[in-house]
MDTraj code that builds the backbone (N, CA, C; nanometers):
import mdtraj as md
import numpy as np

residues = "UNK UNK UNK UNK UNK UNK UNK UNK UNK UNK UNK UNK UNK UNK UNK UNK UNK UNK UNK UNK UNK UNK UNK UNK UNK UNK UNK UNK UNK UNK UNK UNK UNK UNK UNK UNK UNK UNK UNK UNK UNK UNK UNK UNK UNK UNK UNK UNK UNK UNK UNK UNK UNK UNK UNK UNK UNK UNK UNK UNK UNK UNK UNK UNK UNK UNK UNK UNK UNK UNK UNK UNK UNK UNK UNK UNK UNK UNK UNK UNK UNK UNK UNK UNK UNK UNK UNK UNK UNK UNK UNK UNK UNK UNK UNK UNK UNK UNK UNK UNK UNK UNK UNK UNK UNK UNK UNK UNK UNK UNK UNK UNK UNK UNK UNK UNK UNK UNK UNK UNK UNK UNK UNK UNK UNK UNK UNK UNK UNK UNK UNK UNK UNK UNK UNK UNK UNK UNK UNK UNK UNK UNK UNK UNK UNK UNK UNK UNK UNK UNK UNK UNK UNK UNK UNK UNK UNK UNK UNK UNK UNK UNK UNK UNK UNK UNK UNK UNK UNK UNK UNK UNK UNK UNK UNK UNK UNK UNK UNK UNK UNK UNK UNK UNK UNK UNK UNK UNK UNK".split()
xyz = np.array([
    [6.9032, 7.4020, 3.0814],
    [6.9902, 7.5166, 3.0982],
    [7.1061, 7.5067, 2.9992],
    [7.1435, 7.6322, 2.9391],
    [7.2175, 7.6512, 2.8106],
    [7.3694, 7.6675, 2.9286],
    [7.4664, 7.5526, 2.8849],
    [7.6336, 7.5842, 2.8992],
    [7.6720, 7.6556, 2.9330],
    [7.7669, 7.7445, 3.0036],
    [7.8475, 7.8608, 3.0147],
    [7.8954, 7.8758, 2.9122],
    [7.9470, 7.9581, 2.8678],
    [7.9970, 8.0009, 2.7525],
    [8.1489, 7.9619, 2.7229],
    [8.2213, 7.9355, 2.6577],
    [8.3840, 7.9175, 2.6499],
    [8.4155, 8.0441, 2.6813],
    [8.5148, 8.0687, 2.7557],
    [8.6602, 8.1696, 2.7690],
    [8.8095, 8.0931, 2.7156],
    [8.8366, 8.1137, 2.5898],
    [8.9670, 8.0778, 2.5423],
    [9.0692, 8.1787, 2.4967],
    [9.1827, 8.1468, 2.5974],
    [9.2687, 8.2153, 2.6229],
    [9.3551, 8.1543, 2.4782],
    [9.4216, 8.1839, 2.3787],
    [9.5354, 8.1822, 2.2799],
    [9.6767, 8.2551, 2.2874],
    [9.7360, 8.1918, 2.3337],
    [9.8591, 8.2318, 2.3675],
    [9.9560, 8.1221, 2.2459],
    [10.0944, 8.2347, 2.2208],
    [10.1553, 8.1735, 2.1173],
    [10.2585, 8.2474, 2.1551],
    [10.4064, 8.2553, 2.0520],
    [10.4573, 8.3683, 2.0075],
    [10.4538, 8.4610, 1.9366],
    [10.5125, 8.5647, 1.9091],
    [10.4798, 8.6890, 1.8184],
    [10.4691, 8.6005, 1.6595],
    [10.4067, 8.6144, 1.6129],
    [10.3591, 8.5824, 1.4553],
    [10.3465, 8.4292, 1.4705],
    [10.2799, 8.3369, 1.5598],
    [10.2822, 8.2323, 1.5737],
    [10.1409, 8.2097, 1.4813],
    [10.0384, 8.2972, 1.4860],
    [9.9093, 8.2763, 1.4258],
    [9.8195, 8.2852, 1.5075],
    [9.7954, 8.3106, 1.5759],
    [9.6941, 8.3399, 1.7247],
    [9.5766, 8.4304, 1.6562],
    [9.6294, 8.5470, 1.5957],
    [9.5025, 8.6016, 1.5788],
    [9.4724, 8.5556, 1.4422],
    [9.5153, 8.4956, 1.3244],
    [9.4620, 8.4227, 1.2778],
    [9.3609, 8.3206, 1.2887],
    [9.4134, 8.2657, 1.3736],
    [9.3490, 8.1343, 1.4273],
    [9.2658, 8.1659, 1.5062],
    [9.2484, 8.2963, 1.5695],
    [9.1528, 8.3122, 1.6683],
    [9.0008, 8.3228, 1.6293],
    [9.0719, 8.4143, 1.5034],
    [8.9400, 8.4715, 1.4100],
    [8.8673, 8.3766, 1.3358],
    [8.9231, 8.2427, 1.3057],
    [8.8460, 8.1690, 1.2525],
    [8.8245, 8.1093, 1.3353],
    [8.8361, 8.0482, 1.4644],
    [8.7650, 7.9822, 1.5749],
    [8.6942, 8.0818, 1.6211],
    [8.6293, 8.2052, 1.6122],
    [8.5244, 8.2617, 1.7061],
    [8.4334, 8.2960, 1.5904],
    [8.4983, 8.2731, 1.4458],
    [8.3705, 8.2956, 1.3217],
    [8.2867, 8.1483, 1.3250],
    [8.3202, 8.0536, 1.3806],
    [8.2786, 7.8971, 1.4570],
    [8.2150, 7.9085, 1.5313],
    [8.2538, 7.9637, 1.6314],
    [8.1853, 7.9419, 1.7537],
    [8.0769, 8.0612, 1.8109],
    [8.0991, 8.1793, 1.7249],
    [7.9627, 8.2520, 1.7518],
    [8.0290, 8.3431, 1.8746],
    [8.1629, 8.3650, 1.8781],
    [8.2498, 8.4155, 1.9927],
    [8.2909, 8.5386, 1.9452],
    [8.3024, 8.6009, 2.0654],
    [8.3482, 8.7664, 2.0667],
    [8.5296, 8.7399, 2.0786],
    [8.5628, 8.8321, 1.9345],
    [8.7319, 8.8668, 1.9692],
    [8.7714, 8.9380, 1.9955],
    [8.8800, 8.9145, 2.0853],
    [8.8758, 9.0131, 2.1991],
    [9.0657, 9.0105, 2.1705],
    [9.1060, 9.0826, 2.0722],
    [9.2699, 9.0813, 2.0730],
    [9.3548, 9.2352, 2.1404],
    [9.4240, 9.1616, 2.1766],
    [9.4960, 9.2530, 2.3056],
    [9.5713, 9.4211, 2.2504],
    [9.5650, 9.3544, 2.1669],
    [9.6546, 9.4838, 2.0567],
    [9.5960, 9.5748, 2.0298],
    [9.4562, 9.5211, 1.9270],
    [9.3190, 9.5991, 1.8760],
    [9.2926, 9.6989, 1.9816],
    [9.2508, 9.6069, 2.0968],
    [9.1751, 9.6764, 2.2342],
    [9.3128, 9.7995, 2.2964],
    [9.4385, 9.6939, 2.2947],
    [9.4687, 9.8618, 2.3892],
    [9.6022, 9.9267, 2.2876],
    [9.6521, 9.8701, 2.1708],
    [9.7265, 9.9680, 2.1277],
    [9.7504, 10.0926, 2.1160],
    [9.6597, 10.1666, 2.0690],
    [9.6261, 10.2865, 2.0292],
    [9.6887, 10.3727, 2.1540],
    [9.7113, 10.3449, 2.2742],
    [9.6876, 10.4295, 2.4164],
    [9.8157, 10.3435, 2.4587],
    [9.8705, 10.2266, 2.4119],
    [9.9948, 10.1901, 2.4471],
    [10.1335, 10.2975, 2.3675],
    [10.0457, 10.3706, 2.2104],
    [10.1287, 10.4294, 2.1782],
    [10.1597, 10.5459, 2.1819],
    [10.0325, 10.5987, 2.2574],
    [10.0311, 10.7392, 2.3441],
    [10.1470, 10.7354, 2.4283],
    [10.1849, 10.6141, 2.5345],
    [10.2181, 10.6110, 2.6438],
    [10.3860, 10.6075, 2.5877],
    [10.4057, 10.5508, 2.4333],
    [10.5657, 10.5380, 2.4167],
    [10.5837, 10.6159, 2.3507],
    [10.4772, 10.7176, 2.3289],
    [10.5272, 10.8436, 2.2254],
    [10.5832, 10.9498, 2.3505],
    [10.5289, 10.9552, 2.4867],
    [10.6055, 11.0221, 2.5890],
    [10.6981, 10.9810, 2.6452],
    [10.7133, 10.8441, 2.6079],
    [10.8468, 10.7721, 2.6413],
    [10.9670, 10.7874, 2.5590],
    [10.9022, 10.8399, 2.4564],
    [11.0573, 10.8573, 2.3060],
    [11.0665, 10.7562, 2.2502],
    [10.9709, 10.6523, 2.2709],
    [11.0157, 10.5355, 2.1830],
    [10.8686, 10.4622, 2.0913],
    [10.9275, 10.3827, 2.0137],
    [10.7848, 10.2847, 1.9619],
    [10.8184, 10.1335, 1.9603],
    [10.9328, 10.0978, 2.0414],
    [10.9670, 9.9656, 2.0888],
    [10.9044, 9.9075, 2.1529],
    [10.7777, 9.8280, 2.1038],
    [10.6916, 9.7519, 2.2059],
    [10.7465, 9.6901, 2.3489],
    [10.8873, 9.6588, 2.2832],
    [10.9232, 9.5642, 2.3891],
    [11.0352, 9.6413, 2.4733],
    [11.0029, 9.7677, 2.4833],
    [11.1119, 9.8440, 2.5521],
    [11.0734, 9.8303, 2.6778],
    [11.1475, 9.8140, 2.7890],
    [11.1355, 9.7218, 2.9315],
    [11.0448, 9.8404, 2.9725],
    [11.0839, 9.9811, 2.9760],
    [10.9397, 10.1013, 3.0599],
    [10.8735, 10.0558, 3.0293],
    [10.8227, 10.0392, 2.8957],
    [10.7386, 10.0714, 2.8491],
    [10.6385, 9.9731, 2.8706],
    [10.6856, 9.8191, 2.8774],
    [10.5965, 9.7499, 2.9565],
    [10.5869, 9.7010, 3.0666],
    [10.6442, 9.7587, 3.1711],
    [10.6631, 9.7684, 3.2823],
    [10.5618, 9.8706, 3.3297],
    [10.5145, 10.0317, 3.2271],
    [10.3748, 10.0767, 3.2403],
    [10.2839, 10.0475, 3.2088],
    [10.2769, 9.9558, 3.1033],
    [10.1516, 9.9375, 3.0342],
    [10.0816, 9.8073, 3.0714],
    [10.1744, 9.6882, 3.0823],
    [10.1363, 9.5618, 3.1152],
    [9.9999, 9.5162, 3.1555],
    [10.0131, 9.5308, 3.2941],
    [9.9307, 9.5362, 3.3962],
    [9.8064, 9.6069, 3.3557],
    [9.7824, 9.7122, 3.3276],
    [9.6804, 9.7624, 3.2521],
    [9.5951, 9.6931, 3.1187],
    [9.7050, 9.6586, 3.0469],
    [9.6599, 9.6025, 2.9041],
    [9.5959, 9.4729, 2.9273],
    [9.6332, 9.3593, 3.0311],
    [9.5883, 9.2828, 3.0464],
    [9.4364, 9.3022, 3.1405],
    [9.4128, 9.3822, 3.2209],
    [9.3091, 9.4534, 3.2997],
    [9.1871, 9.4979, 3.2112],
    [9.2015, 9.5775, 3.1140],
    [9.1258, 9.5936, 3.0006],
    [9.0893, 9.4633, 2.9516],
    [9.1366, 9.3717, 2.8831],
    [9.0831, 9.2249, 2.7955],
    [9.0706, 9.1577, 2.8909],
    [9.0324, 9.1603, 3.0089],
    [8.9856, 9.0789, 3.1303],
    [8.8520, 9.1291, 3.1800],
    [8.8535, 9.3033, 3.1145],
    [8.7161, 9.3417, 3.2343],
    [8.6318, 9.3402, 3.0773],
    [8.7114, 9.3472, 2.9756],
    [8.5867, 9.2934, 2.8596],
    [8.5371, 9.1341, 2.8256],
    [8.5818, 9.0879, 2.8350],
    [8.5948, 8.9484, 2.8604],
    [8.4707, 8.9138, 2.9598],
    [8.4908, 8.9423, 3.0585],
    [8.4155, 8.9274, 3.1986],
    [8.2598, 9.0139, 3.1530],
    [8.2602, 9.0787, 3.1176],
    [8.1545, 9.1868, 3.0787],
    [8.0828, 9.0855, 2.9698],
    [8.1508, 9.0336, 2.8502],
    [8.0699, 8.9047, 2.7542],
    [8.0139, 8.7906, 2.8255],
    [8.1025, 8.7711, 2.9444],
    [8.0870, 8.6065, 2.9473],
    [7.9370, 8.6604, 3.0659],
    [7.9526, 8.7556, 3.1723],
    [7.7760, 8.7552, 3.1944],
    [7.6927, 8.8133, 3.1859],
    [7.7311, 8.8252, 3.0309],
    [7.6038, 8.8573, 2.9058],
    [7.5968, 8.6851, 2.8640],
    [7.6547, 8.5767, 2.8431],
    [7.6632, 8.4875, 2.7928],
    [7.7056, 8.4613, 2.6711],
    [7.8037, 8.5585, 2.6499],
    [7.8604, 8.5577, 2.4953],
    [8.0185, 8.4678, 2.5303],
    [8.0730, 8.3932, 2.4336],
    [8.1682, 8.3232, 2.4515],
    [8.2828, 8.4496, 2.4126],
    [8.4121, 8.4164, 2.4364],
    [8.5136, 8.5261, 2.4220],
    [8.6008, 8.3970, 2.3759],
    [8.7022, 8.4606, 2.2916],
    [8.8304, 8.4309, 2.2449],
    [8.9211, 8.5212, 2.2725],
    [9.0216, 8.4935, 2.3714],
    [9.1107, 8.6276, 2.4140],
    [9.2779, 8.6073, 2.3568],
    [9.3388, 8.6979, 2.2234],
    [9.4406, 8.7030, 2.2237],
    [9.5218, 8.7800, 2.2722],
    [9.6576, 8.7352, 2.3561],
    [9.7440, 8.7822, 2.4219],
    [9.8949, 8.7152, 2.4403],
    [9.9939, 8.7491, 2.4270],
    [10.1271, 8.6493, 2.5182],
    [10.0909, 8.5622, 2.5893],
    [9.9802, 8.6098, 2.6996],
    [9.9730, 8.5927, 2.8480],
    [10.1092, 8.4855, 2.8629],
    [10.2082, 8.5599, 2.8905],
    [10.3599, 8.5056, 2.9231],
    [10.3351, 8.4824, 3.0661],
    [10.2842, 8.5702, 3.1317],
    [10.3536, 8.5007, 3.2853],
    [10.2214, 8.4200, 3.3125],
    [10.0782, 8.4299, 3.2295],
    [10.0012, 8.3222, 3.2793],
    [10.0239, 8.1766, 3.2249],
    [10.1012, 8.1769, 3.1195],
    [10.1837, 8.0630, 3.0623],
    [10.2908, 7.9740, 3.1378],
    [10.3421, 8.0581, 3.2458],
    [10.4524, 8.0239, 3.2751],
    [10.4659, 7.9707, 3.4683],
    [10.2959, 8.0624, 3.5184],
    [10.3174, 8.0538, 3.6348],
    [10.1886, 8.0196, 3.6640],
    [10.1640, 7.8595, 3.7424],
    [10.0352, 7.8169, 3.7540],
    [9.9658, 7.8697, 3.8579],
    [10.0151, 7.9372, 3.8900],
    [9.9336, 8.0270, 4.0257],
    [9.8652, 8.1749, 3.9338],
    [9.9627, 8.1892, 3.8544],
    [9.8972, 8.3233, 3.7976],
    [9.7885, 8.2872, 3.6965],
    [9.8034, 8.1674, 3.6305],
    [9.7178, 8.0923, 3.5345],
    [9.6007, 8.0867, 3.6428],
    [9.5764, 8.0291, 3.7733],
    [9.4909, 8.0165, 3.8602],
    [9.4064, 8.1731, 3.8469],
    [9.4293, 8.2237, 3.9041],
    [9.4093, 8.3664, 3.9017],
    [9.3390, 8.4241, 3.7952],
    [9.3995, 8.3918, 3.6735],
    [9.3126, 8.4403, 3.5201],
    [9.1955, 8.3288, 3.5237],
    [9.2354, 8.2023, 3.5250],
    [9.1074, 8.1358, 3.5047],
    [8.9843, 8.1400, 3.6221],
    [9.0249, 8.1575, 3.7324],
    [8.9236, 8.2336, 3.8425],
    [8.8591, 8.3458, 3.7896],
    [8.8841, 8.4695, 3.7803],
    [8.8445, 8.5546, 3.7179],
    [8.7345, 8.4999, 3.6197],
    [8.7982, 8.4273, 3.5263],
    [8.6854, 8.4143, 3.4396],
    [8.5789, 8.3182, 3.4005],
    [8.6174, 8.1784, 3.4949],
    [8.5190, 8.1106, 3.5419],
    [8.4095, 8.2107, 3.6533],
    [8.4573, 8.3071, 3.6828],
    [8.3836, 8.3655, 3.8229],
    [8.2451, 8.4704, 3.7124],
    [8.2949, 8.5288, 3.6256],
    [8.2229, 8.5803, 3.5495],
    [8.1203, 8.5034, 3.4559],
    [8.1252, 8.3243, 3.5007],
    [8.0287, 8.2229, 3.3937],
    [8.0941, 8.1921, 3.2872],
    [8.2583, 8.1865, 3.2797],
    [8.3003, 8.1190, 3.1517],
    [8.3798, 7.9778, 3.1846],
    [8.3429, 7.8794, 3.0389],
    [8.4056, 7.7679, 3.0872],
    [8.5316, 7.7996, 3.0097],
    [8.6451, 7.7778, 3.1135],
    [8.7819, 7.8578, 3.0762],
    [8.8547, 7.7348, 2.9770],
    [8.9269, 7.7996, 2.8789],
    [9.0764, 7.6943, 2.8366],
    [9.1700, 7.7793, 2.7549],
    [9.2941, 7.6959, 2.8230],
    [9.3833, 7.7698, 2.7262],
    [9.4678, 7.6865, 2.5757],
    [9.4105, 7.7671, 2.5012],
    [9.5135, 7.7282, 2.3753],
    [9.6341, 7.7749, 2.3634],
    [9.7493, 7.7098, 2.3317],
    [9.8517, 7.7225, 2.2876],
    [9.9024, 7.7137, 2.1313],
    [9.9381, 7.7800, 2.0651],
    [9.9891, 7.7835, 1.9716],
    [10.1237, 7.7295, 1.9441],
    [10.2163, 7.6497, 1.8741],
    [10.2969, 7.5789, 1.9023],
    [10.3390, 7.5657, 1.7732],
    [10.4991, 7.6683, 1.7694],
    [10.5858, 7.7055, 1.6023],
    [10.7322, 7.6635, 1.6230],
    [10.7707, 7.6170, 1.4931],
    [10.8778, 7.6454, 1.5434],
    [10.9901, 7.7374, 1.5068],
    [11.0921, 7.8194, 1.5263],
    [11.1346, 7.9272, 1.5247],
    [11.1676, 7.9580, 1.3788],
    [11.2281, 7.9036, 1.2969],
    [11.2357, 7.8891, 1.1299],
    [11.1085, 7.9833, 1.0550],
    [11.0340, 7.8949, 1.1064],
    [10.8475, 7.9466, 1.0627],
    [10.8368, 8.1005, 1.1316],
    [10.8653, 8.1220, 1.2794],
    [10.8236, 8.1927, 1.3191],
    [10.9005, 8.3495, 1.2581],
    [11.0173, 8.3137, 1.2448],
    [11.0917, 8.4155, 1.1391],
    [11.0289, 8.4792, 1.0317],
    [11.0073, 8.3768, 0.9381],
    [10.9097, 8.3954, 0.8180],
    [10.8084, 8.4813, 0.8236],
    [10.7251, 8.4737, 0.9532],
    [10.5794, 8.5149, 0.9566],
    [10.6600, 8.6249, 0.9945],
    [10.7420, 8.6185, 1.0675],
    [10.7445, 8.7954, 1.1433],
    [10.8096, 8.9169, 1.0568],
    [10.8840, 8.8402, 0.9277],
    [10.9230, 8.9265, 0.8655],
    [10.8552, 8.9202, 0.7127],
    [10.7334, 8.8705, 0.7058],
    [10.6365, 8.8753, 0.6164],
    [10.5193, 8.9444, 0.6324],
    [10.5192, 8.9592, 0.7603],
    [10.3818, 9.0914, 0.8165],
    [10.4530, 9.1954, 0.8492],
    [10.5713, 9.2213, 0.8443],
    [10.6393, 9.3732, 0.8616],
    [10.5813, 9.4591, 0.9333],
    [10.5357, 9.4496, 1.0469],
    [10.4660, 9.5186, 1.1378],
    [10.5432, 9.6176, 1.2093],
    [10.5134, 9.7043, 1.1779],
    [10.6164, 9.7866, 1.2949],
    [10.6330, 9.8014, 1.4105],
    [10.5699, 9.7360, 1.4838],
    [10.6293, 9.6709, 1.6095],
    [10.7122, 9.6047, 1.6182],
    [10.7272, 9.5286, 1.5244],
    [10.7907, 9.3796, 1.5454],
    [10.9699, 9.4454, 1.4731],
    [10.9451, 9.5505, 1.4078],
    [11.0755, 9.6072, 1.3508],
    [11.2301, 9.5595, 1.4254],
    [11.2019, 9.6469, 1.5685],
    [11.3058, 9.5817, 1.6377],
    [11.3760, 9.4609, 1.6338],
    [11.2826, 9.3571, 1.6473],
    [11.3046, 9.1948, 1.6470],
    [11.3426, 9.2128, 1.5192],
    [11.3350, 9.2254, 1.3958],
    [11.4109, 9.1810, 1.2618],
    [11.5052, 9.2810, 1.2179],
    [11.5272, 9.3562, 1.3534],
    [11.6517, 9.4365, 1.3015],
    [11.7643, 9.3640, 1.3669],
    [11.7602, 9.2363, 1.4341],
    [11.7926, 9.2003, 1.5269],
    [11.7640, 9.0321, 1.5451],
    [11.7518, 9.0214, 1.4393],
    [11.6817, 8.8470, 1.4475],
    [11.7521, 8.7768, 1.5254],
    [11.9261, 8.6913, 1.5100],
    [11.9617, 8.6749, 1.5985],
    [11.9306, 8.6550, 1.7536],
    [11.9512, 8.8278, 1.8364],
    [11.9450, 8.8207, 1.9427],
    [11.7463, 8.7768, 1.9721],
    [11.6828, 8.8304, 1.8385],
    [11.5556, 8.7636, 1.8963],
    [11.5274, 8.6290, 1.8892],
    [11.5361, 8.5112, 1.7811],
    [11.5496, 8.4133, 1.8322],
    [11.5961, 8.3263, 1.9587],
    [11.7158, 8.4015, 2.0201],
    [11.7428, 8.3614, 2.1143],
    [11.6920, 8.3913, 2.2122],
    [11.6081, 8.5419, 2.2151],
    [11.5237, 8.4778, 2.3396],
    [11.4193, 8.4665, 2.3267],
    [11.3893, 8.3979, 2.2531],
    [11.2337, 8.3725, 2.2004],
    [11.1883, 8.1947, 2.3245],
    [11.1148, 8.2255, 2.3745],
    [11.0306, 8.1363, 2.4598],
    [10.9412, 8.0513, 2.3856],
    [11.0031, 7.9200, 2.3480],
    [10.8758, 7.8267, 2.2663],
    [10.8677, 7.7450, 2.3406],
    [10.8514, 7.7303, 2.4799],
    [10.8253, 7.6383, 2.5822],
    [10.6328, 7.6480, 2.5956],
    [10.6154, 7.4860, 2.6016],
    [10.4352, 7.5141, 2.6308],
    [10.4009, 7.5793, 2.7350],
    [10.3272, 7.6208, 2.7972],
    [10.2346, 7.6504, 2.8918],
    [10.2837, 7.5282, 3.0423],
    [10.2854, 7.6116, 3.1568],
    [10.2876, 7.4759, 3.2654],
    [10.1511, 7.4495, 3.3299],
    [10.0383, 7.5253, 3.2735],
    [9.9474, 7.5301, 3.2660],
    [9.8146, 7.3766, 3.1636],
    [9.7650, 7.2932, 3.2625],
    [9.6482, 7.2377, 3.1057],
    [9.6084, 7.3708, 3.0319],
    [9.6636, 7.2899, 2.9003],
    [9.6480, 7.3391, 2.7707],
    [9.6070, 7.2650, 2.6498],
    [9.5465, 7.2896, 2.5433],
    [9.5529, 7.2619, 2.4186],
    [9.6156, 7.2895, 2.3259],
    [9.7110, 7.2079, 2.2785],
    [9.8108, 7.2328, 2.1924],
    [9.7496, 7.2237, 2.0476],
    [9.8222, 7.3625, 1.9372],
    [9.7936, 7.3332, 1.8101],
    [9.9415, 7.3482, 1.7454],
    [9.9488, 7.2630, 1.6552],
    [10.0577, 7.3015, 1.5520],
    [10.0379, 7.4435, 1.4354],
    [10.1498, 7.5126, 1.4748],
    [10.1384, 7.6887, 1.4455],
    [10.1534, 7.6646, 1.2855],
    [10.2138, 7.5345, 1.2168],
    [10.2595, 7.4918, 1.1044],
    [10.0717, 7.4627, 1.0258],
    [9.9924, 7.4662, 1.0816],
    [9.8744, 7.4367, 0.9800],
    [9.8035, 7.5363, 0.9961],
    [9.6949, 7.5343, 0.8742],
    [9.6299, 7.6686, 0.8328],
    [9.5657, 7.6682, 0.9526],
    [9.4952, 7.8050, 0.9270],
    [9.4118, 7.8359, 1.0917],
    [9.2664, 7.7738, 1.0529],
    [9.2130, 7.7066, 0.9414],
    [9.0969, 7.6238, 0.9741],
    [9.1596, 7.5121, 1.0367],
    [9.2288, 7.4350, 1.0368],
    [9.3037, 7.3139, 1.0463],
    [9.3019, 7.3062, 1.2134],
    [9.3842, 7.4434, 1.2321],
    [9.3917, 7.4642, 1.3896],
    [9.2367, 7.4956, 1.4513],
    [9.1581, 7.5513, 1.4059],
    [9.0296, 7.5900, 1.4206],
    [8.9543, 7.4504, 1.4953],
    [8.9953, 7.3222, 1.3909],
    [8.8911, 7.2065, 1.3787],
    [8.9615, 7.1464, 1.4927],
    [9.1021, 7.1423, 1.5198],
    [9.1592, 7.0701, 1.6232],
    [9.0566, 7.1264, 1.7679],
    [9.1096, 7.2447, 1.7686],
    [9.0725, 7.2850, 1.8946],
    [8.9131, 7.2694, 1.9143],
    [8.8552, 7.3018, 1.8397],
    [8.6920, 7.2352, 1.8497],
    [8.6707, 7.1177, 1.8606],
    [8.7704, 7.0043, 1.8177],
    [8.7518, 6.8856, 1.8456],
    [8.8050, 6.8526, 1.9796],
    [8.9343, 6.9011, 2.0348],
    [8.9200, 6.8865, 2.2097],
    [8.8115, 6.9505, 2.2815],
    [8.7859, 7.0656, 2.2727],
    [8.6537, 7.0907, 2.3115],
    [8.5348, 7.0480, 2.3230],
    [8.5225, 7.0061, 2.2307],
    [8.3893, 6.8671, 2.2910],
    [8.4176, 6.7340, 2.3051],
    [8.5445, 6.6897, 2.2940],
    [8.5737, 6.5950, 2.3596],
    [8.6042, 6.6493, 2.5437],
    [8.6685, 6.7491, 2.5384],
    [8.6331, 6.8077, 2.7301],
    [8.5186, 6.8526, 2.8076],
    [8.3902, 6.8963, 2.7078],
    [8.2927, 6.8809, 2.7392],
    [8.2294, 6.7884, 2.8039],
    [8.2222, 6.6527, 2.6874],
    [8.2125, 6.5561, 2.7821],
    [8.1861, 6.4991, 2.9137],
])
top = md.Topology()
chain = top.add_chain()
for i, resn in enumerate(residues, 1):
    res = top.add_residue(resn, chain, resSeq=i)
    for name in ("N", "CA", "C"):
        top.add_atom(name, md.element.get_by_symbol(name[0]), res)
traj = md.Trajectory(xyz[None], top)
C-alpha cells in the first residue's frame, strides 16, 4: 500500500518566500499548489472594492473574508488528498501558528481527508523581510511600505507553537526545498 500523501502547510511572513519555496518543493514532490491568494484573491477584491478599500489588511475586510479564504484552501486541499494527490498549502495560517488547538483542528481536517500533515515554517529576519517586500512591490503590500516602521513593529517572527519544520527564509528556495525534504524522510521513518 502506497503512503498517504503529504499535506504541507507553509506558513511565513509576508515576503518571507513561502510561495517561492513552495513552488519548488511541490515541482519535487509531484504536489498540487494550492496558494491562498491565487485561489481566493480575485473575490477578496470584489469584497474590498464594496468596502472602499484595497487594504488587504484593513480589519473589515478580514474580519469578512478570513474565515472563508481559509475554507476554500481546505475544501481544495481535502478534495486532492482523497484523490491521493499531495498538496502544498500557502497561507499566514496566523492563528493556526499561534494556537495549538486551532493547529489541532487544521491538521484533523486534513489527516481526516488521507493526508500525512506538516507544518513548515519559514523563518526571516526583518532586515531581509523589508527588502523582499519592497522589491516585489505588490500592491497589497503598498500599505506596509508606506508605513514600514509601524509595520515592522508589528510584524510577528515568532515560530509556530505548533511541531514544525523550520527553514531559514535567508537561503534560496532549492536550499529550503532540500531541507524540508530531508526532515521529511527523516519523519517518515
Amino acid at each position: 500500500m502506497s503512503p498517504k500523501p503529504f499535506a504541507l502547510v507553509m506558513t511565513g511572513a509576508p515576503a518571507s518566500g513561502k510561495s517561492t519555496t513552495a513552488a519548488e518543493l511541490a515541482r519535487r514532490m509531484g504536489a498540487a499548489l494550492l496558494d491562498q491568494d491565487s485561489m481566493t484573491n480575485p473575490l477578496v477584491d470584489v469584497v474590498a472594492g464594496v468596502l472602499g478599500t484595497s487594504d488587504y489588511g484593513d480589519p473589515q475586510l478580514a474580519a469578512l473574508t478570513r474565515e472563508a479564504r481559509y475554507a476554500c484552501l481546505l475544501r481544495v486541499a481535502s478534495d486532492c488528498l482523497r484523490s491521493g494527490v499531495p498538496v502544498i498549502m500557502i497561507a499566514p495560517f496566523t492563528t493556526e501558528r499561534h494556537d495549538p488547538d486551532a493547529w489541532d483542528r487544521l491538521a484533523s481536517q486534513l489527516a481526516e481527508a488521507g493526508g500525512r500533515v506538516g507544518l513548515v515554517w519559514i523563518r526571516i529576519e526583518s532586515a531581509l523581510l523589508v527588502d523582499r517586500l519592497v522589491a516585489r512591490a505588490a500592491p497589497r503590500d503598498q500599505g506596509k511600505i508606506d508605513d514600514l516602521p509601524r509595520y515592522v513593529a508589528s510584524l510577528d517572527l515568532d515560530p509556530p507553537r505548533a511541531p514544525h519544520i523550520e527553514v531559514d527564509g535567508s537561503l534560496s528556495a532549492n536550499d529550503q526545498a532540500t531541507r524540508i525534504l530531508e526532515s521529511l524522510s527523516v519523519r517518515a521513518e
